[in-house]
C-alpha positions in Angstrom: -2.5 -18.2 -17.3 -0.5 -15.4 -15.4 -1.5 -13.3 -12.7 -1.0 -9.5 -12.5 2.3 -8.6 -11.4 1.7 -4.9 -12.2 1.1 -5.3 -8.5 4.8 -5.7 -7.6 6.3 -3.2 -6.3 3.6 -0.8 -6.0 4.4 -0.2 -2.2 7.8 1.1 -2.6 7.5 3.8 -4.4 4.7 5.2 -2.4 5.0 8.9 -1.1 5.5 9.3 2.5 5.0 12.0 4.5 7.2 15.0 5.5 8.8 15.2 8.9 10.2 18.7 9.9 11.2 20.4 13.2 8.7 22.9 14.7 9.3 26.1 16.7 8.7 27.1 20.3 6.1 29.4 19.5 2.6 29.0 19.7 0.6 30.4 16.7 -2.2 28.7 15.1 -0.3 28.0 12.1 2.0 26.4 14.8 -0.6 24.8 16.6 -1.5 23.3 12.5 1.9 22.4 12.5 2.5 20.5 15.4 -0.7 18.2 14.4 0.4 17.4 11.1 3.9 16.5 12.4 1.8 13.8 15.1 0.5 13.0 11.8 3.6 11.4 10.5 4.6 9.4 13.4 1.4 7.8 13.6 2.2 6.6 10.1 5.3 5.5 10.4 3.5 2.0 11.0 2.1 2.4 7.1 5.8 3.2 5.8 6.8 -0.2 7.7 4.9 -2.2 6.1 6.1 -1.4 2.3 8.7 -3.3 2.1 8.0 -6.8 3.3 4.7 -6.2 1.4 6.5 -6.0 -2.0 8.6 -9.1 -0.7 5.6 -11.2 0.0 3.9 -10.3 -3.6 7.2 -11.9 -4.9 7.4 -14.3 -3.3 4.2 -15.9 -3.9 4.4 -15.2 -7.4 7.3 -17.3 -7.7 5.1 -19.6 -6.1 2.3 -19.7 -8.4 4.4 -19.8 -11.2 6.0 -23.0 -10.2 2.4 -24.4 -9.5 1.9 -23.6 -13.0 4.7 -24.9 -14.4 4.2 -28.3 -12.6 0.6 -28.7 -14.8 -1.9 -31.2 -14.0 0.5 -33.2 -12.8 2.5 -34.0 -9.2 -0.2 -32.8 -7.1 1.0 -33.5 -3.9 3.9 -30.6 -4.6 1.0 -29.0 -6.4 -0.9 -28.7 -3.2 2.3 -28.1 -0.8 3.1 -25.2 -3.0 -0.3 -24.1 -2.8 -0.7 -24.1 1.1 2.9 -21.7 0.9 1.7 -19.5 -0.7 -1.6 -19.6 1.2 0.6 -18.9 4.4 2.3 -16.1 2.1 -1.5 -14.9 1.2 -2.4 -14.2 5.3 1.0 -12.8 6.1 0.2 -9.9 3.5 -3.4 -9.7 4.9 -1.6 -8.9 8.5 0.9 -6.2 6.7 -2.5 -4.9 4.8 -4.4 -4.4 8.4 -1.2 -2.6 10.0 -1.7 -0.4 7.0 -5.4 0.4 7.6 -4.6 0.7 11.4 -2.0 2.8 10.6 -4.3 4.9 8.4 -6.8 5.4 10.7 -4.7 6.2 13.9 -3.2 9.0 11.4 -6.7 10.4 10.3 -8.1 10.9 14.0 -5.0 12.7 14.7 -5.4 14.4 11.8 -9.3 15.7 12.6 -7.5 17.9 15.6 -6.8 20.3 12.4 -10.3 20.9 11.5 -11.3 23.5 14.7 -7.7 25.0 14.5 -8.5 26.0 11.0 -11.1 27.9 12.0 -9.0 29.9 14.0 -6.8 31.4 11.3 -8.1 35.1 10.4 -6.3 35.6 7.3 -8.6 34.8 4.8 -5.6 33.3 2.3 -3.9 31.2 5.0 -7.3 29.5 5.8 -8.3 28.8 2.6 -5.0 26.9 1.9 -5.7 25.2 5.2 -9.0 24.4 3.8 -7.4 22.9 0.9 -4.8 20.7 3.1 -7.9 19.5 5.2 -9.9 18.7 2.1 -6.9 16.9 -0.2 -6.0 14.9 3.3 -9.4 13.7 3.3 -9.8 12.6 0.2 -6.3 10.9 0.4 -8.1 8.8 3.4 -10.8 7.6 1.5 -8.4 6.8 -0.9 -6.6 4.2 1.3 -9.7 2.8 1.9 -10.6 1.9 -1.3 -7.6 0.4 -1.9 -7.9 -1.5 1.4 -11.3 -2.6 0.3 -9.8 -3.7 -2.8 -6.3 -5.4 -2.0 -8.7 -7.5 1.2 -10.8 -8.8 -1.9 -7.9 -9.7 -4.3 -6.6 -11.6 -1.0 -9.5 -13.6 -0.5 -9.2 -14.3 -4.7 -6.3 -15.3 -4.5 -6.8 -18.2 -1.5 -10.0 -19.4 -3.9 -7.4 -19.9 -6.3 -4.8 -21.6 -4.6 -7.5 -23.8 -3.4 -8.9 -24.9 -6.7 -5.6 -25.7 -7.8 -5.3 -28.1 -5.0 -8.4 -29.8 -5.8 -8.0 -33.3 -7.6 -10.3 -32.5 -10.5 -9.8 -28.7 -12.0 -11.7 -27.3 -14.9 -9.1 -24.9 -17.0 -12.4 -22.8 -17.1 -13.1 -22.1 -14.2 -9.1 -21.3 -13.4 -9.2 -18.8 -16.0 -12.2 -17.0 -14.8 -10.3 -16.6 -11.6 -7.6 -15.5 -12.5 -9.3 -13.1 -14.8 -11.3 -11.7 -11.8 -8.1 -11.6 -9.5 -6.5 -9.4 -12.1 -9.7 -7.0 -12.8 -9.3 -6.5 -8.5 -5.7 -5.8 -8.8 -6.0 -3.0 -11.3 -8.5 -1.1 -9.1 -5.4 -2.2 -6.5 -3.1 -0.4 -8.7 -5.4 2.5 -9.3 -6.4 3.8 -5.7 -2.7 2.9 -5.5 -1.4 6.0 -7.6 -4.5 8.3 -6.8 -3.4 8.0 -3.3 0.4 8.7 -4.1 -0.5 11.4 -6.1 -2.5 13.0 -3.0 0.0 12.3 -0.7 2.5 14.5 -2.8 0.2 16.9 -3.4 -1.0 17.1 0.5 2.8 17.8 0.8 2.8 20.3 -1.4 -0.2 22.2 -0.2 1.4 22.1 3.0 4.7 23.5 2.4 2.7 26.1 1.0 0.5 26.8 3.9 4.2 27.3 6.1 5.3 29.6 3.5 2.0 31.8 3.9 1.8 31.3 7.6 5.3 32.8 7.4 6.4 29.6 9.4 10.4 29.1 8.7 10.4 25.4 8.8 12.9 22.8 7.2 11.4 19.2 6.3 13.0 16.0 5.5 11.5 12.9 4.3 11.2 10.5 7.1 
């Protein structure tokens, strides 16, 4: 009985956003600009959690595979294993909610675009805009899905280290769980790469909205 480790490492490879210097000057474009570079600090909380995400997923599936290596028997280092990985389990749910904070803060900033867009006269500048508004948007909803989804495999994955402390366990009912816990984690893994994908393409669109607004601008990951 394994869980899904497809789930490791998922978090450092996601896209990030681009950072880039901005001009003096005070266009609309501009105006775009300097909102979508807010953007990116406000997610530099969301790019801080990666890592030690990635590091908690491995370590508790060390974890669990020692628990199932031990069997039926030795429960007491059954159970001691079980409440580690427990404490493992709620450390990711904090690094999960930073995330979604993150998120959030990021998408209010984010809505400052929307009346700015309006703005822009050149029909092929705003409709590019419009494009970078509407792939942002849908990279939001994105996150939370897989929010919604990694919270649930969380809570999974405490009902399973707490059947595996109990005394008596039915090998049926273990498997079920596990087999749910995997089912969450690929929709986990799903929204995952949607939302990677829409993050590069955001990053795309927008470089591309610069290079209509005739905005000379040099960005660097960050």
């Amino acid at each position: 009985m394994r869980k899904n480790q497809l789930l490791l490492g998922i978090f450092c490879f996601a896209f990030i956003l681009f950072l880039s210097g901005c001009s003096p000057f005070q266009s609309t474009p501009e105006e775009i600009h300097e909102v979508l570079e807010d953007v990116v600090e406000k997610e530099a909380l969301f790019e801080e959690q990666q890592e030690p995400l990635v590091q908690l997923e491995k370590d508790e599936q060390q974890l669990y595979e020692e628990i199932m290596a031990l069997g039926t028997k030795n429960l007491d280092d059954i159970v001691k294993k079980s409440d580690e990985a427990i404490e493992i389990v709620d450390k990711r749910q904090v690094h999960m909610e930073n995330e979604q904070k993150s998120l959030e803060e990021s998408e209010e900033e984010f809505k400052r675009v929307k009346p700015l867009i309006e703005k822009i006269d050149e029909k092929q500048v705003k409709n590019k805009a419009d494009e970078l508004y509407s792939v942002m948007t849908e990279r939001y909803r994105t996150h939370d899905e897989l929010y919604k989804a990694y919270t649930q495999g969380l809570e999974q994955d405490k009902n399973l280290y707490n059947m595996l402390k109990a005394e008596e366990r039915s090998l049926g009912e273990l498997e079920e769980q596990i087999v749910k816990i995997n089912q969450i984690y690929e929709q986990v893994i799903a929204a995952n790469e949607k939302f990677n994908e829409l993050t590069k393409e955001y990053n795309d669109i927008k470089h591309a909205f610069y290079e209509l607004s005739g905005l000379d601008i040099e960005e660097s990951t960050k």
